[in-house]
C-alpha positions, 0 to 999 in steps of 0.5 A: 630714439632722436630727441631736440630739445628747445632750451632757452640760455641766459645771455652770457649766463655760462654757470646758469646755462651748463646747469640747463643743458645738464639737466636735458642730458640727465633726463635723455639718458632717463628716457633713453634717447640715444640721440641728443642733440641742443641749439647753437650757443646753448652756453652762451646765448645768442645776441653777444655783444662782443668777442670780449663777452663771447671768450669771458663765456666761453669754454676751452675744449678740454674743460671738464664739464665735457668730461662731466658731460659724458661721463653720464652718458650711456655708452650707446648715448650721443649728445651733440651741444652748441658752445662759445669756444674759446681757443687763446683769445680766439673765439668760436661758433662751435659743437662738441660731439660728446659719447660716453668715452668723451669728446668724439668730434669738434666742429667751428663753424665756417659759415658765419651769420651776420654779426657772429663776424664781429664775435666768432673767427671762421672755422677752416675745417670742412663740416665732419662726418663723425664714427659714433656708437650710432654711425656716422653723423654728419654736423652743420650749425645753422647758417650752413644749412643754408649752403646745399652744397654742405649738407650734401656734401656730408651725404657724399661722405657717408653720413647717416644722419645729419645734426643742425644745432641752430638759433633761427630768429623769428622771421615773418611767413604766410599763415599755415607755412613751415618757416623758411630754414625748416623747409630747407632742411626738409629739402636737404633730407629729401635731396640725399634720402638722409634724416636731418635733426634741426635743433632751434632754441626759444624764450626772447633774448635782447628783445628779439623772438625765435623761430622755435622751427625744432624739427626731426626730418626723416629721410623721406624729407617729412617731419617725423617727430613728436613735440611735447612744449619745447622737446621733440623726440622721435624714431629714426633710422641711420640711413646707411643707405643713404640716396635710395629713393626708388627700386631704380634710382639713387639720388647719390649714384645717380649723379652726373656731376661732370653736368653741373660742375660749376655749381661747386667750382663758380666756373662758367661751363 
């Protein structure tokens, strides 16, 4: 069982926060969620108004509430969770990816949004693939999503499933249409045949609205989950097949990549 759960973090609320995502990891464990997964800055809040506000609510990774954390994990439970890291007077957009043995994955984000370039430093690690009880999951916060090339590149190594913690502002659309950023993810899971879990947050921060766009996407690129308010849960399947579409075709072994080659390096062909 897959489950995202939408929270609403208090802006620089640190104590107040952690107390919230607590809370939703006690009760997965309850329901047996193998699969949680929380939004971006789910310690912090969005709208930070300077990188001093973003390290004063920010934790180190070796802070103990990881270790505190896991240890109410089962051992085939897996939580991906949004955080502020703090590393010196650095600070990171960053998810941790906790198992019952502890911190098994660390990812900065390397793709910042607007004024996260005033707060965050880039990451300069490429987004991970990470061996969990699981499989192998592939991570990506938000903004990555909006580059293809992440999310299939991830699929191209070996995830099963990919993980997008993500704060999505509320953007106008058409009456009856998906919002934007879920239509992409859908596109992503159906390109590499790979369930994708989007995890948005809600409430209003400094003002402003949120998508609240929390979609479980199977690898056929449909919406596969149940929401209930603000948590989505549903059943999917780690595609350790990932790219299979068809008795004849594969989306990944299908490739002819010397055909598109500029798409990744810019060069004119």
């Amino acid at each position: 069982m897959v489950r995202a759960v939408e929270l609403a973090p208090i802006l620089g609320d640190l104590s107040g926060n952690i107390g919230r995502i607590t809370e939703a990891i006690a009760q997965a464990v309850s329901d047996g969620v193998q699969l949680l997964v929380l939004p971006e800055l789910a310690t912090t809040g969005y709208y930070l108004v300077s990188r001093e506000a973003a390290l004063a609510a920010s934790l180190r990774t070796d802070a103990p509430q990881f270790t505190r954390w896991a240890a109410m994990l089962a051992p085939d439970t897996v939580v991906v969770v949004g955080f502020a890291e703090r590393r010196g007077d650095i600070a990171y957009n960053s998810a941790a990816v906790l198992s019952s043995g502890g911190l098994l994955a660390l990812y900065r984000k390397v793709h910042l949004w607007d004024e996260e370039k005033s707060i965050f430093a880039a990451g300069d690690e490429t987004q991970p693939v990470v061996e969990t009880p699981l499989g192998r999951i592939g991570v990506l916060i938000c903004y990555d999503l909006e580059f293809p090339e992440v999310p299939r590149s991830l699929a191209l190594r070996g995830a099963e499933l990919l993980v997008v913690p993500t704060n999505w502002p509320l953007l106008a659309r058409p009456e009856g249409e998906h919002p934007p950023e879920v239509i992409q993810a859908m596109a992503a899971a159906r390109a590499s045949a790979i369930p994708v879990v989007c995890c948005d947050r809600c409430g209003i921060e400094a003002g402003k609205l949120w998508t609240e766009g929390t979609t479980i996407i199977g690898s056929d690129g449909w919406a596969a989950g149940v929401r209930n308010s603000h948590v989505v849960t549903a059943t999917v399947t780690l595609n350790a097949g990932a790219g299979q579409i068809g008795p004849r075709n594969h989306v990944i072994a299908d490739r002819r990549p010397n055909h598109y080659a500029a798409l990744v390096t810019g060069d004119e062909q």
